[in-house]
C-alpha positions as CSV (number, residue, x, y, z in Angstrom):
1,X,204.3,170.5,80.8
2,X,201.7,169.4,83.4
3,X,198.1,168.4,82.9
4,X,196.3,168.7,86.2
5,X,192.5,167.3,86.5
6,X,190.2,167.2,89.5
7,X,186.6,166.2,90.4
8,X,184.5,167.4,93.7
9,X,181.0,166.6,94.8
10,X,179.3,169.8,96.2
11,X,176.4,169.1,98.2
12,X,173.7,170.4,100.8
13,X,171.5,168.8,103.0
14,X,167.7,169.8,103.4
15,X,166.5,172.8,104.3
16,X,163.8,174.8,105.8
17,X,162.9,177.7,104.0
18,X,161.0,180.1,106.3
19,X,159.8,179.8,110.0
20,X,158.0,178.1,111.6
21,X,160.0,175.6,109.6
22,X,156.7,174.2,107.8
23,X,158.1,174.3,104.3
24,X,161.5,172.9,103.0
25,X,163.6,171.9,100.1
26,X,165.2,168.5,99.7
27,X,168.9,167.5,99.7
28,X,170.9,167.9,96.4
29,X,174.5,167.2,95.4
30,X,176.4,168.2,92.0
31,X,179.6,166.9,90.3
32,X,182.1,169.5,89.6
33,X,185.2,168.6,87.3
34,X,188.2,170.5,86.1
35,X,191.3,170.2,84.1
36,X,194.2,172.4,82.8
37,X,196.9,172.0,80.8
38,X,200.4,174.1,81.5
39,X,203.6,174.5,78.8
40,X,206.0,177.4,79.2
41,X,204.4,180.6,78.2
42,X,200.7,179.6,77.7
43,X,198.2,177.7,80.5
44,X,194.3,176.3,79.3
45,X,191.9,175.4,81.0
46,X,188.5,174.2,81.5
47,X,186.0,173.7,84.8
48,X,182.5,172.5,84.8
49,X,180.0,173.0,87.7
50,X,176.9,170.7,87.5
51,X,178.5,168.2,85.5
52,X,175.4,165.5,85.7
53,X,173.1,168.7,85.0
54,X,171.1,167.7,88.1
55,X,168.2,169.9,88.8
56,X,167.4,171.2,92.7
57,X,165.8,173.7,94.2
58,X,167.6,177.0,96.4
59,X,165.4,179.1,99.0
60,X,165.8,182.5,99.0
61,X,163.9,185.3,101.3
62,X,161.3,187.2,99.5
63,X,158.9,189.1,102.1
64,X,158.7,185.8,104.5
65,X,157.5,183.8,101.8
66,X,158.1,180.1,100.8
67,X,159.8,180.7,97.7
68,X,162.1,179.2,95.5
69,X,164.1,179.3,92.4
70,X,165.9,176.9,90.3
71,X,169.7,176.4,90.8
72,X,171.9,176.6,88.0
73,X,172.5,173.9,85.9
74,X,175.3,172.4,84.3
75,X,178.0,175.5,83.2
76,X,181.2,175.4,81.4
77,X,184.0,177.8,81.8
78,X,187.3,178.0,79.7
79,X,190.6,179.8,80.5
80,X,193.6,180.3,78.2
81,X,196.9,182.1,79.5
82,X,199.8,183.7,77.4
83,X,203.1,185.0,78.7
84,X,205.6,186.7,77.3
């Protein structure tokens, strides 16, 4: 079988979050890791996004206003594959 496991570093670099460009959000970055697990006939596997749970801060439109929401924070996601 193979075991396959990976780790990336997302990240985004300040931005402005409506014109005139007066207000903006800092910089953020968030670890990502994943790892599966393959036999014949069956697969698993399990990703997380957020690993460090770092908290940051997204822009989003909203009638021209400075506004903001929390990203998402640290999330787990499991797979599991049968053949036959």
């Amino acid at each position: 079988g193979w075991v396959i496991v990976g780790v990336g570093v997302t990240a985004g670099s300040r931005r402005e979050i409506t014109l005139p460009n007066v207000d903006s959000v800092p910089g953020w970055y968030v670890i990502d890791a994943q790892a599966s697990w393959t036999q014949p006939g069956y697969e698993f596997g399990v990703s997380v996004t957020n690993l460090t749970q770092r908290q940051y801060l997204e822009p989003y439109p909203y009638l021209a206003q400075s506004v903001t929401r929390p990203a998402t924070g640290r999330a787990l996601q499991a797979t599991a594959v049968i053949r036959f």
